[in-house]
C-alpha positions, 0 to 999 in steps of 0.5 A: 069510758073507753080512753084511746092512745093517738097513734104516733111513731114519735110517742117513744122517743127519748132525749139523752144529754152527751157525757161530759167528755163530749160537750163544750166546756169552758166556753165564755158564754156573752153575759149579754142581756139581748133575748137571743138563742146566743149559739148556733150550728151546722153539719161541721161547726158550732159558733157561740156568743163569746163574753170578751173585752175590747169590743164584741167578739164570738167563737166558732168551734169544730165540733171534734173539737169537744172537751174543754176549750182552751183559753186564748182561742182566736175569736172573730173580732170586728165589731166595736160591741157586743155580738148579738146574733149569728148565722151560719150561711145556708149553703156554704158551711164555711161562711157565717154573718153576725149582727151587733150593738154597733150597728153592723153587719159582718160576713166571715170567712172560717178557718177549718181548724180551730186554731192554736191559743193565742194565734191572730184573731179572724177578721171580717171578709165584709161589713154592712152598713145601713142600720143606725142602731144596734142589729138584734137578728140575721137569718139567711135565706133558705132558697137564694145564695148569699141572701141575708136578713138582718133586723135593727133596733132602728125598725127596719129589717134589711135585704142584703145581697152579700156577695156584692155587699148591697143593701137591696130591700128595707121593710118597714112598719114596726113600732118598737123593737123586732123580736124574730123573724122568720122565712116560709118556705121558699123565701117570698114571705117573712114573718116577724114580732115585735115588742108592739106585740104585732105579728107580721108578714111581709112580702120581701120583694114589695116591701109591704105588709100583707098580714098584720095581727095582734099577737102574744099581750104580755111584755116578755120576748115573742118568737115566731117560726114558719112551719115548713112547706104548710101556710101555718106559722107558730108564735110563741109568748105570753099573755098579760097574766104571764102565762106562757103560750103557743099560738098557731096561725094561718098565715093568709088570715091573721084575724085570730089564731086557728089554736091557742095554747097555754103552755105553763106560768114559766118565766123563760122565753119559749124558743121554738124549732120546727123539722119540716121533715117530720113535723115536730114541734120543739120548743124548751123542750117539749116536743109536738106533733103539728098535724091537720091544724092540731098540735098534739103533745109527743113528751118532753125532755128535762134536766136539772141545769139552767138553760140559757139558749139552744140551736139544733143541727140541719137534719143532713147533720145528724146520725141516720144509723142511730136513728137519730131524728134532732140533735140540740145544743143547749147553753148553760152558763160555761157549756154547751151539751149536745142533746141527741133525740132518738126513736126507738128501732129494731132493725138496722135498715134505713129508716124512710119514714123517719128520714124524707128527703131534707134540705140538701145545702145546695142553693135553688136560686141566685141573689140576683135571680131571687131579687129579680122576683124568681121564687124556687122550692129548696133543693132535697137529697136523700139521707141514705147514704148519710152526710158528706161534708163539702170541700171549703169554698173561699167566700169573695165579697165586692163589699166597698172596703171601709175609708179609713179617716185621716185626722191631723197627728195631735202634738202632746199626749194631752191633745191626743186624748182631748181629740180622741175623747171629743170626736167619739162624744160628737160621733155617739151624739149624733149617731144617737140624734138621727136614730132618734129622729128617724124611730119618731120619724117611722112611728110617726109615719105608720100612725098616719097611715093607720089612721088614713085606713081606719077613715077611709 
């Protein structure tokens, strides 16, 4: 029997974790139990979830600022809980968002430097409200400007304009909480899990869903990624029996997947990414190559150390001349370690088939053009000539700025925390009543309709 080797210019490629002088150490990594990637990364900077008192906080560093990182680092601080997700805005390197237990979303401006230890913490340039209860996502969208989407525990997904600070578009129809999302790729669909072990696509601008499937059955975390410019999206999760799968779909018909994939019997979260340039498939990490619906097997990368999330670089990020093709960030328990993916080359020329025309950081689209119902592909440039980073510009938001509340001055210290300890009681009460009425509310509402289909 004759056996034959796929073809593929990706079968050599090797991964190679940096030396220790090059990685992130002495990061306090969030000791929060939130199932997220916990870091992420741009062209000029890294931001990591960041374990702090007082309130939720995170780090962004530079990343020539490698090697240990001093204790005092000034940190974003805002929010009153703990930080569960951060984005970095997709056309400006220097504007990042962050979602928390707080129930807020908040945009940052970021300094250039790092900043010395102990200097004035950074402070938000906008706050979102709109969500009643914690924000487990944000992703900006890869064609608009200043588009944001945050996911809550309240089961809804949000549509933010962020430069005005409104709140444009609510998506609704979950019945438990949101795991991923993820955008296609010009921006007009979103695809999402949830813990009902429901993926779904929704159209942004009608607010409905126009794909809804029963996806991965185990109880363990689902995730979901658009494989570029194709209608195919990728979940990852687990079956009943804990087997960790893979399952392709093709978005305009959900009735089954097109492949499924049993990966391993791992307990970990499977985090997949995907280079629309390439099609490559990544995920902890093993590498695929997605091709006329098939997913083939490349290699995969491993190392004795825990992993507990990861995030790769944009493509105008990485080493062209090295022929370098991903860069991860792994986290650990007080590190982060780049891990550079190289395909073998003899000569020094640019490498075409290897580097098409990527994502160029120059937005397509307005927020207003886009809520207007304009759709655009993202804007590509060329690698070539490697990547220059941009002059910062300054983000102005419109947000309405927060009233403060004015409270009668208390006469005795006493008074002053009996006040203080009974106003926050009432607050959490009520806070806690309406998310709870408004979960059972949306529950309740999505039954209904389910059951006007199902006798109709």
């Amino acid at each position: 029997m004759s056996r034959f080797v796929r073809a593929s210019k990706f079968r050599h490629v090797f991964g190679t974790a940096a030396r220790y002088e090059n990685c992130f150490d002495n990061v306090k990594v969030s000791t929060n139990a939130w199932d997220t990637n916990l870091v992420k990364v741009n062209p000029v900077f890294i931001a990591i979830n960041w374990n702090a008192g007082g309130g939720g906080a995170f780090a962004v560093i530079p990343h020539k600022n490698v090697g240990k990182i001093n204790d005092g680092i000034p940190l974003y601080r805002g929010h009153t809980a703990p930080v569960l997700d951060t984005d970095f805005a997709t056309f400006n390197d220097y504007v990042i968002a962050s979602g928390s237990e707080d129930s807020k979303v908040m945009i940052w401006n970021i300094p250039e430097e790092l900043g010395e230890p102990e200097s004035p913490d950074i402070e938000p340039v906008a706050k979102l409200n709109g969500h009643g209860r914690k924000v487990g996502h944000v992703l900006f969208h890869p064609v608009a400007d200043n588009v944001l989407a945050s996911s809550s525990a309240d089961l809804t997904v949000k549509l933010w304009d962020i430069e005005k600070g409104q709140e444009k578009q609510t998506l609704q129809g979950f019945l438990d909480f949101i795991q991923s999302i993820s955008w296609n790729y010009n921006g007009s669909l979103l695809a999402t899990t949830c813990r009902d072990k429901k993926l779904r696509i929704f159209d942004i601008r009608s607010g409905n869903v126009v794909q809804e499937a029963s996806s991965h059955q185990g109880i363990k975390g689902s995730r979901v990624a658009w494989l570029g410019d194709t209608d195919r999206i990728l979940t990852t999760g687990f079956s009943k029996m804990s087997d960790r799968q893979l399952f392709l779909w093709d978005s305009a018909n959900l009735d089954k997947p097109l492949k499924n994939i049993m990966v391993d019997t791992s307990s970990g979260v499977l985090m997949p990414f995907y280079d629309s340039d390439l099609k490559i498939l990544d995920g902890n990490i093993r590498y695929y190559e997605f091709e006329n619906d098939e997913l083939f097997f490349l290699a995969e990368y491993k190392s004795s150390g825990p992993q507990r999330g990861m995030s790769f670089m944009p493509k105008r990020g990485i080493n062209v001349t090295e022929c370098e093709i991903a860069r991860a960030y792994k986290v650990s328990s007080n590190t982060i370690e780049p891990i550079s993916f190289v395909v073998p080359r003899k000569s020094d020329a640019f490498q075409s088939d290897l580097f098409p025309p990527t994502l160029s950081g120059e937005p397509a689209l307005s927020a207003d053009e886009f809520f207007a119902g304009k759709d655009a592909k993202p804007k590509t440039v060329s690698l070539e000539n490697g990547f220059q980073a941009k002059e910062k510009k300054e983000f102005v938001s419109a947000a309405p700025k927060e009233e403060e509340s004015v409270l009668p001055t208390p006469k005795t210290e006493k008074e002053y925390q009996d006040a203080y300890h009974q106003l926050r009681q009432e607050n959490e009460d009520l806070r806690n009543q309406l998310a709870q009425r408004d979960v059972a509310i949306r529950a309740l509402t999505v039954q209904l309709e389910q059951l006007k289909t199902g006798s109709s």
